[in-house]
Every structure is written in structure tokens, then in C-alpha cells.
Legacy VTK file of the C-alpha trace (Angstrom):
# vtk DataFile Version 3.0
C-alpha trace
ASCII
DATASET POLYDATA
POINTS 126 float
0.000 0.000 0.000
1.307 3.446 -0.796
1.616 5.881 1.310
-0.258 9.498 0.543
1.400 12.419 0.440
0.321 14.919 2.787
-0.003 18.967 2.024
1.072 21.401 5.163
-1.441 23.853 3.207
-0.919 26.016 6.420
2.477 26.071 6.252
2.767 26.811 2.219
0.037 29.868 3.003
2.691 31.157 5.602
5.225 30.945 3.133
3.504 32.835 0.420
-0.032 34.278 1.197
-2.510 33.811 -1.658
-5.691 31.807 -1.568
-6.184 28.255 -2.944
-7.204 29.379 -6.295
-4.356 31.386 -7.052
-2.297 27.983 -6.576
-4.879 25.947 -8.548
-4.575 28.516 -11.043
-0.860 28.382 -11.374
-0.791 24.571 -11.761
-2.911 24.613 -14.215
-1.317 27.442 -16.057
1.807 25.254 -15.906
0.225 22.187 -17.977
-0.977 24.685 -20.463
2.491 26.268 -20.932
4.376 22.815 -20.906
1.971 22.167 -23.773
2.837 25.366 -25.385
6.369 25.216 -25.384
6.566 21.575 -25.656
3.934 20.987 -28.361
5.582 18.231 -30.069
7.346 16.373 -27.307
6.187 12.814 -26.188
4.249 12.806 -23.185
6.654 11.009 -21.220
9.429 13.064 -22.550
11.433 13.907 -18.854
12.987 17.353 -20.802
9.638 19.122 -20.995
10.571 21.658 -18.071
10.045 25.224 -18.420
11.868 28.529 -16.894
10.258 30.980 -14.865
10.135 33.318 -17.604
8.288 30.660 -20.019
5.945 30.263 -17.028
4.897 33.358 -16.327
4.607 33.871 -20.698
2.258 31.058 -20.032
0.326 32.116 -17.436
-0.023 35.654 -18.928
-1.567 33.279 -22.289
-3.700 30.937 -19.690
-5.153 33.716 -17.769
-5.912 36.005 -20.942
-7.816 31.878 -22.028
-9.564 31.748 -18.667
-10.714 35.364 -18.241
-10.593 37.424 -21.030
-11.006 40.996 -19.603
-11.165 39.877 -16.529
-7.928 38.523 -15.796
-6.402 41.374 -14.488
-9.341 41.707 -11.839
-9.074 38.124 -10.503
-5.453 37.937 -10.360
-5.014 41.282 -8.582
-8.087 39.837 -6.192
-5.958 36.719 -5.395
-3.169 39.340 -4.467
-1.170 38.366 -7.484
-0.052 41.805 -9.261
3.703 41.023 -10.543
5.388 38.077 -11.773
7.126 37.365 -8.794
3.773 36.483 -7.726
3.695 33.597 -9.729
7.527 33.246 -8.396
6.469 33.109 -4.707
3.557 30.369 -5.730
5.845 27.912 -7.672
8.873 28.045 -4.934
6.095 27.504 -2.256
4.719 24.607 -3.976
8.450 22.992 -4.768
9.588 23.666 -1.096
6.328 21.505 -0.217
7.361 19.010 -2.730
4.172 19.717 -5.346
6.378 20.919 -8.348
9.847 20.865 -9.294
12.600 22.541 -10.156
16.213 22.225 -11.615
19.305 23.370 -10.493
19.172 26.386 -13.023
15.818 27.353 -11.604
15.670 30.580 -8.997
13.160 32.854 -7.963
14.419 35.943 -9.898
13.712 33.927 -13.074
10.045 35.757 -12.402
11.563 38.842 -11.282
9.709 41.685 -13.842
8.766 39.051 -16.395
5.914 41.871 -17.632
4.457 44.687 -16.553
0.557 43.377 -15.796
-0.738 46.853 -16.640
0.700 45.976 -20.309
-0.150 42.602 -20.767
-3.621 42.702 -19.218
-4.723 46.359 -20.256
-5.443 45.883 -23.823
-7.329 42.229 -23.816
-10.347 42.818 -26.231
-12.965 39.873 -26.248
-13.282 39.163 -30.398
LINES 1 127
126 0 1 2 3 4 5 6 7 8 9 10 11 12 13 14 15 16 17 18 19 20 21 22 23 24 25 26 27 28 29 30 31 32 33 34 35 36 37 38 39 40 41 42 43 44 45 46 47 48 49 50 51 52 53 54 55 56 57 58 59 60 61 62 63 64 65 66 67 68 69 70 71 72 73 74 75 76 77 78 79 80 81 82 83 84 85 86 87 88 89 90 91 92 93 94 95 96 97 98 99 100 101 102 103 104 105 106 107 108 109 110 111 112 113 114 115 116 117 118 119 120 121 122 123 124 125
């Protein structure tokens, strides 16, 4: 019998303060921009890691896909308003052992990916 893996939720929220949807959100923005960037790799390809630049490209992509107009509005309400953000989400979730990382990977690789004011201020539905 296998043994199941266990979430401190409490202490990832301590680490980096955003509500449960903000995390849901970024691991699903993460299969959508493995899928970008990876396109034609086989599923069980081990390489298909992105950096945290390509992440937050992808997330930018996802959340324009998820809420048009409004994704500004229900990222800022989550309390995410910069890349690093998205930074303090993924490291939270790798320090808990949910995602992660290579040796290459560090948290400035989100630092002022895009200015959210520019990629979220012109989104036109259409």
C-alpha cells in the first residue's frame, strides 16, 4: 500500500499568502504552458521543463484563455499583481514538494517578467 502524500497547506500559506485558487490557477497554467512550449514532445518526454520566464509567458496566455477581460481583476483579487507572484507560488509549492525545479531554476527567473498593466490592459474579447 502506498503511502499518501500529505499537504502542510498552512504552512505553504505562511510561506507565500494567496488563496487556494491562485495555486490551482498556477498549476494549471503550468500544464498549459508545458503544452505550449513543448507541443511536439512525447508525453513522457522527462525534458519538458520550463523557466520561470516561459511560465509566467504562459500564465499571462492561460489567464488572458480563462478570463478574457477579466484577468487582471481576478489575479489582482488573489493578491497576485507582478510576476514574482507567480515566483512566490511555484517556490512555495516545490519547497512543499508539489512541483519541481532544476538546479538552473531561482526565484528571480520571475523577477519583472511583464508589466501586468501591459499585458492585461489591452485584452479585447473578439
Amino acid at each position: 500500500m502506498s503511502e499518501v502524500f500529505k499537504v502542510n497547506w498552512k504552512k505553504i500559506h505562511e510561506q507565500a499568502p494567496y488563496p487556494p485558487a491562485a495555486y490551482d490557477f498556477v498549476r494549471e497554467g503550468l500544464s498549459h504552458t508545458v503544452g505550449m512550449v513543448h507541443a511536439n514532445a512525447a508525453p513522457d518526454d522527462e525534458s519538458r521543463h520550463v523557466s520561470g520566464q516561459q511560465l509566467c509567458l504562459g500564465l499571462r496566455d492561460f489567464a488572458i484563455k480563462q478570463y478574457g477581460m477579466l484577468a487582471k481583476t481576478v489575479l489582482n483579487r488573489w493578491g497576485v499583481n507582478r510576476t514574482e507572484d507567480f515566483g512566490n507560488i511555484v517556490f512555495a509549492m516545490i519547497d512543499a514538494g508539489l512541483m519541481r525545479k532544476t538546479d538552473e531554476d531561482d526565484i528571480e527567473d520571475f523577477r519583472s517578467v511583464f508589466d501586468f498593466d501591459d499585458a492585461f490592459g489591452g485584452v479585447r474579447i473578439g
